[in-house]
Steps between C-alpha positions, in 0.01 A plus 500: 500500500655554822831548587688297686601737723129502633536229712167431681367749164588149286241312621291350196108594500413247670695513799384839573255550705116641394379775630279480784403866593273780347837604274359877501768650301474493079660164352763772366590640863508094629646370220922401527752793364840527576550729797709821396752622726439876478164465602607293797737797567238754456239330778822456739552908460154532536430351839813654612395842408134419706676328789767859563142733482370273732799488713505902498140525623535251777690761699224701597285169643778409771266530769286269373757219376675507890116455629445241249821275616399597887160332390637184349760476747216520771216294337767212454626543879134444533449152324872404672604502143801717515706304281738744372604591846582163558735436175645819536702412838566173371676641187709753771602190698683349124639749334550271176127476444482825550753614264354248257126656540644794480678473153162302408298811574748732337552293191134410409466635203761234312267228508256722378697582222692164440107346443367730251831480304461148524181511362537725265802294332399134564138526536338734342134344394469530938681871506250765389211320767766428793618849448126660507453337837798680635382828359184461613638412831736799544228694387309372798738560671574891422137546579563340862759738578274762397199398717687349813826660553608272772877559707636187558577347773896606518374849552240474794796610775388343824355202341833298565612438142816518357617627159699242358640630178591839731658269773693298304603820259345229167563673180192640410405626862186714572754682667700631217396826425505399111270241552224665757479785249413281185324246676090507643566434879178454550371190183487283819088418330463316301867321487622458112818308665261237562299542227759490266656180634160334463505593173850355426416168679168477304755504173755267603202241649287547148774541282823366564544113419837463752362352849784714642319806330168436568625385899662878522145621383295384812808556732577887353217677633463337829867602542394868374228508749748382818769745374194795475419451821806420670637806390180727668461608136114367484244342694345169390209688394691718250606171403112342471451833321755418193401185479120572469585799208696164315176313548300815331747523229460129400159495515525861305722296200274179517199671428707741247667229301307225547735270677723478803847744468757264482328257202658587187275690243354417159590672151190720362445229219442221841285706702301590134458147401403366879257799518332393146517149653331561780220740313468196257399240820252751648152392372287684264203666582336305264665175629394508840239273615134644570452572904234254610175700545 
């Protein structure tokens, strides 16, 4: 029986949801198990350890992530699209909002956190598929940097953008010497800040049952995407970027698990029993009615 510390996990047979895609993984991959920390741990280290070889190598591609941001910058100019531009000396004209984007872009990874934790603890028949969609998505993500190295647009000099988090001297600046040498200045493509806070909203809207909760997960990543922007860390299509490698990650878990990543999963006795249900519906050979001739 579940716990009550499962929380959405508590729901009774019934009230969970069947499964409506291919479910491509064995019943014992799909099937619910208590999510172990030290394997959580040991994917976190994991991605880190891809993300810093990645970061290394990006070095010798400079040229081509400054052309890249010239191009985006450009081909946006072009469509009179240049958002960022825009938000960028609006945020200069009120330094609050820019302080408060810039502590937003600085502290994005505390959501992050504060989600799975909460998911982990409270909700845990949701975790292991919520959690797969954010690998996947990092994942995604790594492989972005790796094809389109793309500078942002705080570092096309002559463009007319300003720095923020260098201006304002934010904790966390690019221009901290500590920060620039442990950081990829050049992930502008796809953007996981955006990509992650789609991700958190999409868990707060699906799984939370507080209207105040589920309001802060619609309102969470538009704010991410104003702050992104504002800050001439990304372009709206690094943005479009994340949230299409969250779209491929859902569809990746749907078709994976067999239903949607924030429904809570079945035991392996449920998913055995609805399987042998469903087998037992499907007609016989021998029951089917002749074809007319």
């Amino acid at each position: 029986m579940s716990s009550s510390r499962e929380g959405v996990g508590d729901l009774t047979v019934s009230q969970r949801r069947a499964e409506s895609g291919p479910a491509l993984l064995p019943v014992a991959w799909r099937a619910y198990r208590p999510p172990r920390w030290w394997f959580e741990i040991i994917l976190i280290v994991v991605l880190d350890a891809v993300y810093e070889h990645l970061r290394d190598l990006v070095p010798l591609r400079e040229h081509e992530a400054y052309a890249r941001g010239w191009d985006l910058f450009h081909f946006e100019q072009h469509l009179g699209f240049d958002i960022e531009l825009t938000l960028n000396r609006f945020v200069m004209h009120h330094h609050w909002i820019a302080q408060a984007a810039n502590y937003g872009y600085a502290t994005f990874a505390v959501p992050v956190i504060g989600v799975l934790v909460w998911l982990f603890i409270w909700h845990r028949r949701v975790y292991k598929t919520a959690r797969s969609v954010l690998a996947f998505t990092t994942i995604l993500g790594l492989i972005g940097f790796w094809l389109f190295p793309t500078a942002p647009p705080r570092l096309l000099n002559g463009a007319g953008f300003v720095d923020t988090t260098v201006y304002f001297h934010t904790i966390g600046s690019w221009g901290s010497r500590t920060v620039s040498e442990h950081s990829n200045l050049f992930a502008a493509m796809p953007s996981l800040h955006c990509a992650w806070a789609l991700w958190v909203g999409l868990s707060l809207f699906f799984v939370a049952r507080h209207r105040l909760l589920r309001a802060l997960g619609v309102l969470y990543p538009l704010w991410t995407l104003f702050l992104v922007m504002a800050t001439a860390n990304h372009y709206i299509f690094d943005a479009l970027a994340g949230y299409f490698c969250v779209a491929v990650s859902v569809v990746a878990v749907w078709l994976l698990f067999g239903h949607q990543p924030w429904s809570p999963a079945r035991d392996k006795e449920e998913l055995t029993r609805l399987h042998h249900a469903k087998d037992a519906a499907q007609p016989s050979e021998g029951d089917r009615a002749p074809s007319a001739v």
